[in-house]
C-alpha positions as CSV (number, residue, x, y, z in Angstrom):
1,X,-17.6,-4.4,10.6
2,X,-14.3,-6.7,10.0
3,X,-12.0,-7.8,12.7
4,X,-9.2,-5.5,11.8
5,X,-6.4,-8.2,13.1
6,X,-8.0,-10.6,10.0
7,X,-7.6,-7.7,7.7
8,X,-3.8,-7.3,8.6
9,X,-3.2,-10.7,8.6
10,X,-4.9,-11.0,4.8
11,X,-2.8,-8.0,3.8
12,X,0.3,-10.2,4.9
13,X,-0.4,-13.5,3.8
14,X,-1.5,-11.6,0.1
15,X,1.9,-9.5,0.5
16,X,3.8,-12.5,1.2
17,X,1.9,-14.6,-2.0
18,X,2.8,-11.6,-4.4
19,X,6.8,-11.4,-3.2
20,X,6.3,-8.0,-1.5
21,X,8.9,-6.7,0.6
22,X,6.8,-3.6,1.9
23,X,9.3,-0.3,2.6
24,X,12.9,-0.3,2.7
25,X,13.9,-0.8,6.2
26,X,10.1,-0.1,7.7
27,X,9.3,-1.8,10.5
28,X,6.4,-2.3,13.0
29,X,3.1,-0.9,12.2
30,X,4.6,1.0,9.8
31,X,5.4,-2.2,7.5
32,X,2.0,-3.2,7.3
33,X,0.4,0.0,5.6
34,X,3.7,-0.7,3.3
35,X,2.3,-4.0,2.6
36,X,-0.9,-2.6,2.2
37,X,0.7,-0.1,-0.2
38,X,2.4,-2.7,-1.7
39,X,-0.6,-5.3,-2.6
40,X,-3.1,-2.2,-3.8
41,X,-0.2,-1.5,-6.6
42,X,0.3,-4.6,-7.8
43,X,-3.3,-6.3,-7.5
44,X,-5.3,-2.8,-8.8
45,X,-7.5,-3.4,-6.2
46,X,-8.0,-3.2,-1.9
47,X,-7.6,-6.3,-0.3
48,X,-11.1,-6.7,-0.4
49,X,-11.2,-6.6,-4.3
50,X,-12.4,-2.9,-4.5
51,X,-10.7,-1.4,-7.5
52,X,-8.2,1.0,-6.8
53,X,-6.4,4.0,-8.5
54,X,-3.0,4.4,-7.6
55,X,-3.6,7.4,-6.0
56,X,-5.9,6.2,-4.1
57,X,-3.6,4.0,-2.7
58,X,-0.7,6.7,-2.2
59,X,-3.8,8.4,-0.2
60,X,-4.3,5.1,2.2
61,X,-1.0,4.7,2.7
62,X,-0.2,8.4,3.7
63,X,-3.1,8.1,6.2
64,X,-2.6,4.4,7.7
65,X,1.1,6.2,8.3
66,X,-0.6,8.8,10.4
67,X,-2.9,6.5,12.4
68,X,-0.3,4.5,13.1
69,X,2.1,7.5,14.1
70,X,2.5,8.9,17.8
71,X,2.8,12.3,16.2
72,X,-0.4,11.4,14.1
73,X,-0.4,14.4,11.0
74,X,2.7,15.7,12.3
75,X,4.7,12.7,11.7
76,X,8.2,13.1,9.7
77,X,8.5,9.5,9.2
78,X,4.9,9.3,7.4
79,X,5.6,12.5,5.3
80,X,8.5,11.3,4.2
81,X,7.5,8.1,3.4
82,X,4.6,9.3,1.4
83,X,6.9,12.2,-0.5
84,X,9.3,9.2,-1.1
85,X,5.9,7.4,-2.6
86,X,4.8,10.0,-5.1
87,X,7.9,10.9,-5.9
88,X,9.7,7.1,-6.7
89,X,6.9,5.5,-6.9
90,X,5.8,5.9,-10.3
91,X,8.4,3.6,-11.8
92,X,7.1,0.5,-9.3
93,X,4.3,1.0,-10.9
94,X,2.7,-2.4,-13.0
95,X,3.1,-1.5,-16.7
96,X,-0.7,-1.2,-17.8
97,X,-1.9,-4.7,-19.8
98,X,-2.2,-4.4,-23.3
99,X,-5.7,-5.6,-24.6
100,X,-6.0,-8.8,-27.0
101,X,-8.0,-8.4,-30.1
102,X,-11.8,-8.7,-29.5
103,X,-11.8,-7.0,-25.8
């Protein structure tokens, strides 16, 4: 098992490396699963250097909104962000690499 504080402080310190901004105006614990978000997009992997869909990611950050959340499922401010997600999203999204000859 990881020491979760480590883990938030790697998502940072990567999120800070790549220029991420996390969401526009999140704050608290809520910024960090943006960062999270944020790092997963742009890297194609977890932190830990697990490949990851996008969709996955949309999925982790939806539910680190709701753990972080008083109102847990029920929270407006994690639905929204996550609509806002999958519906703007897609056009954050890295443009796929084109292969060289020979791959």
């Amino acid at each position: 098992m990881h020491d979760t504080r480590d883990y938030w402080n790697r998502v940072r310190d990567t999120a800070a490396e790549l220029g991420c901004d996390g969401c526009t105006m999140a704050s608290g614990a809520f910024l960090d699963c943006c960062l999270q978000h944020d790092v997963e997009y742009r890297l194609g992997t977890t932190i830990d250097g697990e490949p990851i869909t996008f969709d996955e990611a949309d999925t982790r950050f939806r539910n680190c909104m709701f753990m972080r959340s008083k109102l847990g499922y029920f929270s407006p401010v994690a639905w929204y962000r996550y609509a806002a997600v999958k519906w703007f999203g897609k056009k954050f999204r890295p443009k796929p690499r084109a292969q060289s000859v020979g791959d």
